[in-house]
C-alpha positions in Angstrom: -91.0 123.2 211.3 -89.2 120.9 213.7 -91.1 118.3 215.6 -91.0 118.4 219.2 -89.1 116.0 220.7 -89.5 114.4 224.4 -86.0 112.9 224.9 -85.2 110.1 228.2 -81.6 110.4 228.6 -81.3 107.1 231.1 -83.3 104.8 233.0 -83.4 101.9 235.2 -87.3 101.2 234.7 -88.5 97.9 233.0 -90.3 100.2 230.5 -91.2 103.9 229.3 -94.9 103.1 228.0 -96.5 106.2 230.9 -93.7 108.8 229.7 -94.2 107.9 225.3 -97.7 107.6 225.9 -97.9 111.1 227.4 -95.6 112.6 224.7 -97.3 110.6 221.5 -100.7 112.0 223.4 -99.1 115.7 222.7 -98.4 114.9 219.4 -94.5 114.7 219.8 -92.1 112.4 219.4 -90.5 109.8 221.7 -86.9 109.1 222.4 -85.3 106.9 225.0 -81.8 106.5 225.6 -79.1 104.9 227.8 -76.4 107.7 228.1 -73.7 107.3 230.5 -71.7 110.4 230.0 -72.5 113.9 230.6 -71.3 114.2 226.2 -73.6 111.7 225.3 -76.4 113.3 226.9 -76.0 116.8 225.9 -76.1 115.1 222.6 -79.3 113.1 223.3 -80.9 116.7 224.3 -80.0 118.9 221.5 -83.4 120.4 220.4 -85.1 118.4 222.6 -88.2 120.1 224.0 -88.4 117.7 227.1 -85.5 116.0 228.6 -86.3 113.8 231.1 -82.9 112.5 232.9 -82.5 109.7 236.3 -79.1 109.8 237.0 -76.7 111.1 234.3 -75.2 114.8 234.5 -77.0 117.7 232.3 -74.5 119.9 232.1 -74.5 123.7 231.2 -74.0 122.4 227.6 -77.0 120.0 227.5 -78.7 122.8 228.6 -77.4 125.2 225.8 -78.5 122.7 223.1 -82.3 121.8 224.1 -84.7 123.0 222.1 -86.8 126.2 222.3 -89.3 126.3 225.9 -87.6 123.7 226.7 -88.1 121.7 230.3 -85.6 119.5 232.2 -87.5 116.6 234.4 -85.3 114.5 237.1 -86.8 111.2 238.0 -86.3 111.3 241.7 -85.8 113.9 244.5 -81.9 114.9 244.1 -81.4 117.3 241.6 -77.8 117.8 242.2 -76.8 116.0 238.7 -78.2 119.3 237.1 -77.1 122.3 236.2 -79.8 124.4 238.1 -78.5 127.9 237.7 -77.7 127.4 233.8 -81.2 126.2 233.6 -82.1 129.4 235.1 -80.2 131.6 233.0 -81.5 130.0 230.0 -85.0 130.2 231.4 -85.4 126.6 231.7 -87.7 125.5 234.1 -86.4 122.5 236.1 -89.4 119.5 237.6 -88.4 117.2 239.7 -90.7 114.3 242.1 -89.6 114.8 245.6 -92.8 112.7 247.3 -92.5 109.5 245.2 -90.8 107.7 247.9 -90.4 109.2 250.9 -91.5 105.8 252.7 -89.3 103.6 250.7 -86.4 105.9 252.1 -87.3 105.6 255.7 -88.2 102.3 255.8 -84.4 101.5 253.6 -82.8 103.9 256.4 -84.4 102.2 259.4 -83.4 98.9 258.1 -79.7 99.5 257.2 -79.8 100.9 260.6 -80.9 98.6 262.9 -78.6 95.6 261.1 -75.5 97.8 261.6 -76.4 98.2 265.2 -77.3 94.8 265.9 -74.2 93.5 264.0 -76.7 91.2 261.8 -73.6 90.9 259.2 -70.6 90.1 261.3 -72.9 87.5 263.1 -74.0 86.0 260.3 -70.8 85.8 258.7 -69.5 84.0 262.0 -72.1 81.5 261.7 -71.1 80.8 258.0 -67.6 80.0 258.7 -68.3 77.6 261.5 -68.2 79.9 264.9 -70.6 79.9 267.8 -69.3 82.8 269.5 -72.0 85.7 269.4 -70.3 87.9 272.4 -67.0 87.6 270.8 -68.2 88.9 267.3 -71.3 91.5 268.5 -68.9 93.1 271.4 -69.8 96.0 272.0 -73.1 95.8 271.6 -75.4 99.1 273.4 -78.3 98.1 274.1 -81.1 100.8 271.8 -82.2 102.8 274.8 -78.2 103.2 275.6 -78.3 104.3 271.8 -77.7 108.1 270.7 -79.0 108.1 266.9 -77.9 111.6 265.6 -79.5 112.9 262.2 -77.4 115.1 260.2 -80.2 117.2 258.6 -84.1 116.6 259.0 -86.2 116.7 256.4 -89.0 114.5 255.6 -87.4 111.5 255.3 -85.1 112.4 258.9 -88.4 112.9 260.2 -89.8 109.5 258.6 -86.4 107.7 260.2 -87.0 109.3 263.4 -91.2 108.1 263.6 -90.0 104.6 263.0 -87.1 104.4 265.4 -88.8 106.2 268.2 -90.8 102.7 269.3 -87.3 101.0 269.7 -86.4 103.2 272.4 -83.3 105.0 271.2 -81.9 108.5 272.3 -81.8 111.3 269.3 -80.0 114.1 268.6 -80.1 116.6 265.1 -77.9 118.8 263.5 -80.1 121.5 261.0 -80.0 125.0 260.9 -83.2 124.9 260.1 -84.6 123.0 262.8 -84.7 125.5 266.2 -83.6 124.0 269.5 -87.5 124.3 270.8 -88.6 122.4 268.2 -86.2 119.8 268.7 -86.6 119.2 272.1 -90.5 119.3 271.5 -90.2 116.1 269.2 -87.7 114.3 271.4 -84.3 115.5 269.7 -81.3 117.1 271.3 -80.0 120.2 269.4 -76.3 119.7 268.5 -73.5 121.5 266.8 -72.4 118.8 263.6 -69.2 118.6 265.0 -71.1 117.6 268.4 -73.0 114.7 267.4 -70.6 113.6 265.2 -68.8 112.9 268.7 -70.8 111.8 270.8 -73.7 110.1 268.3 -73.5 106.1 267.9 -74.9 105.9 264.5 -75.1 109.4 262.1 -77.7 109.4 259.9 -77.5 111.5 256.4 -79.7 113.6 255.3 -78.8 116.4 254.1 -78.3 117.6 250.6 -75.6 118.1 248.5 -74.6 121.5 248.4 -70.8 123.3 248.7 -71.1 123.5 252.3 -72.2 119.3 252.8 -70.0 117.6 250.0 -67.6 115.9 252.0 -68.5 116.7 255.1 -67.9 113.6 256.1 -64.1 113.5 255.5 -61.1 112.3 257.2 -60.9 115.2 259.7 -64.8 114.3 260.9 -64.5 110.5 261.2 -61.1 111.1 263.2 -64.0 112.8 265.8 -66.4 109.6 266.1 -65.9 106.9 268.3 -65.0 103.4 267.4 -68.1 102.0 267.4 -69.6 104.4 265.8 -71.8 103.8 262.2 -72.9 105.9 259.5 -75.9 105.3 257.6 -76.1 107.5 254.2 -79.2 107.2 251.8 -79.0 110.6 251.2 -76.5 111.9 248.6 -73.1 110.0 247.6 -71.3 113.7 247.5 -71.4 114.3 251.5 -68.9 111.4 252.0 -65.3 111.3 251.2 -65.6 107.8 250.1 -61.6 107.3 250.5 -61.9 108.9 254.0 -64.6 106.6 254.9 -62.7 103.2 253.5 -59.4 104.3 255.5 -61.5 104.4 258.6 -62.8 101.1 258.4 -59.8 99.5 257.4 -58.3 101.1 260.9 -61.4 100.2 262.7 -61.6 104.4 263.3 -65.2 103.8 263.3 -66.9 100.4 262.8 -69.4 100.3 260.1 -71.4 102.5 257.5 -74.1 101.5 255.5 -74.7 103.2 251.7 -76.6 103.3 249.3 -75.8 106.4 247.2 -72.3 107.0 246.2 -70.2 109.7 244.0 -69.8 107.7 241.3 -73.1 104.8 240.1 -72.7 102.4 239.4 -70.0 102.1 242.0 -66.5 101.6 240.2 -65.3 97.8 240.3 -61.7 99.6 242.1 -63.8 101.2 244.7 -62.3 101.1 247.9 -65.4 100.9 249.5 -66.1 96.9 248.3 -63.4 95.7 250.6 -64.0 97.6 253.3 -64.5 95.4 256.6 -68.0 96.7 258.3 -69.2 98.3 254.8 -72.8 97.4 253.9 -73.4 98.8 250.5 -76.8 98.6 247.9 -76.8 100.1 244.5 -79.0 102.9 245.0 -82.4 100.9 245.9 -83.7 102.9 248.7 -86.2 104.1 246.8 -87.4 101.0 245.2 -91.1 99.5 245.9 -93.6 98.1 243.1 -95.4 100.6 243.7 -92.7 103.9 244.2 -92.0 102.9 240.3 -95.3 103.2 239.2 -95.9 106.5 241.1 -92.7 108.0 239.7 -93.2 107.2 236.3 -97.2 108.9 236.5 -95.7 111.7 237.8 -92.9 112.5 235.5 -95.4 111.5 232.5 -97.7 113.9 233.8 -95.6 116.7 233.9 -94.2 116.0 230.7 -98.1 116.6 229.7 -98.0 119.4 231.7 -95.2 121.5 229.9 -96.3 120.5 226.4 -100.1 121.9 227.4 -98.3 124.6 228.9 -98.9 124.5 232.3 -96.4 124.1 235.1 -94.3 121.8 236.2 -95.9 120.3 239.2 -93.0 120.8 241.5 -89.7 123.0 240.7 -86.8 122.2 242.2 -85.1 124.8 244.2 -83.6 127.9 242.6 -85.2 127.0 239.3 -87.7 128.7 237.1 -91.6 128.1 237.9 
């Protein structure tokens, strides 16, 4: 008889002892890996009863080579590097930790935010090479309650942007179908079309997920819509940008910043377009990072990892995927 096996594909966490202890515990063994291609980890993963991924892509074939009642774990709240529907048809019930970090997010969000708007980077960089000259550098410069903030899509961390910002006196508008028009207007938020506040917000924040209808909705043919001092701010999903898009219309000065901190590709390439890209204010995926987000993230995943090997449910299934 085989032994099960709970199998980390990557990770970016000092340390695994929460997610081995939990699978030692069960009586299984304990593999952790750093795979950086979707072959390497449908590799990693064949037979594995657990597979517990971050950011690498389980493909439908990863998914045909786990183990028997198996269970696929993403550390995080995306779940858009997975095969979900394979999953499914192979009856494997997908967990995933969407309440980690909702904080972290916001807090990230409001902060990339607020220095595009104020122009924190261009002013500093003035000062740096010997210029006093703040109205040349900062113009124009709205003052917040001038501000439209528009939030494409408004779930919980939209709605954790939106509690923080309201105390700096900006104006909001939200695009999500699943937000009505009276509820909106009841929280402070204009209703809007996407191709509406696209136009007429100042800053767009992103938060929506990626599905067929979002990736790339931010494209060449939407930015061409914004106004020139318009910003983006995506902590989202890298997939809704066209990152090539987005680089040309800086470089023009179509629109004139965006600040990200997911992207298509992570790490982002060393040839990115994006690293040169005048009013471009880019982290490597840390919204989510706190002390204490880590050690929250980890407990969970290790407790579901108990969880399926006792049996039980996965504490939270993502979307479309098997209880």
């Amino acid at each position: 008889m085989n032994m099960r096996r709970v199998v980390v594909t990557d990770y970016t966490f000092p340390d695994l002892d929460r997610e081995r202890k939990a699978a030692i515990a069960a009586g299984c063994e304990f593999e952790a890996h750093q795979c950086r291609s979707a072959d390497e980890i449908a590799e990693a993963l064949r037979g594995a009863t657990v597979g517990v991924v971050q950011f690498g892509t389980v493909n439908q074939a990863a998914i045909d080579g786990l183990g028997e009642n198996a269970a696929l774990i993403r550390y995080g709240i995306g779940f858009d590097n997975i095969d979900v529907a394979a999953a499914s048809a192979r009856n494997v019930p997908v967990g995933y930790v969407p309440d980690y970090c909702p904080n972290e997010v916001a807090d990230h969000t409001c902060a990339a935010m607020l220095t595009l708007l104020r122009k924190l980077s261009p002013l500093d960089a003035s000062v740096r090479r010997g210029d006093w000259t703040a109205v040349a550098v900062a113009t124009p410069l709205k003052a917040f309650s001038d501000t439209l903030i528009g939030f494409f899509g408004f779930g919980q961390i939209g709605r954790g942007v939106h509690a923080r910002l309201k105390v700096f006196g900006f104006q909001f508008a939200v695009a999500d179908p699943a937000l009505s028009s009276e509820d909106a207007a009841a929280l402070g938020l204009q209703k809007m079309s996407p191709e509406e506040l696209f136009q007429k917000a100042d800053a767009v924040s992103l938060h929506a997920p990626a599905t067929r209808e979002t990736t790339h909705f931010v494209n060449a043919e939407r930015l061409s819509t914004m106004q020139p001092h318009a910003v983006i701010v995506n902590s989202a999903r890298g997939a809704l940008i066209e990152e090539a898009a987005l680089a040309a219309a800086l470089n023009s000065g179509q629109i004139a910043g965006a600040a990200l901190d997911v992207f298509e590709e992570e790490p982002l390439s060393a040839s990115s377009v994006l690293r040169d890209a005048p009013g471009a204010l880019l982290t490597p995926h840390a919204a989510w990072y706190s002390d204490s987000a880590i050690g929250r993230l980890q407990q969970l995943v290790a407790d579901d990892i108990a969880n399926h090997l006792a049996g039980r449910r996965l504490r939270k299934a993502v979307p479309g995927s098997v209880a």
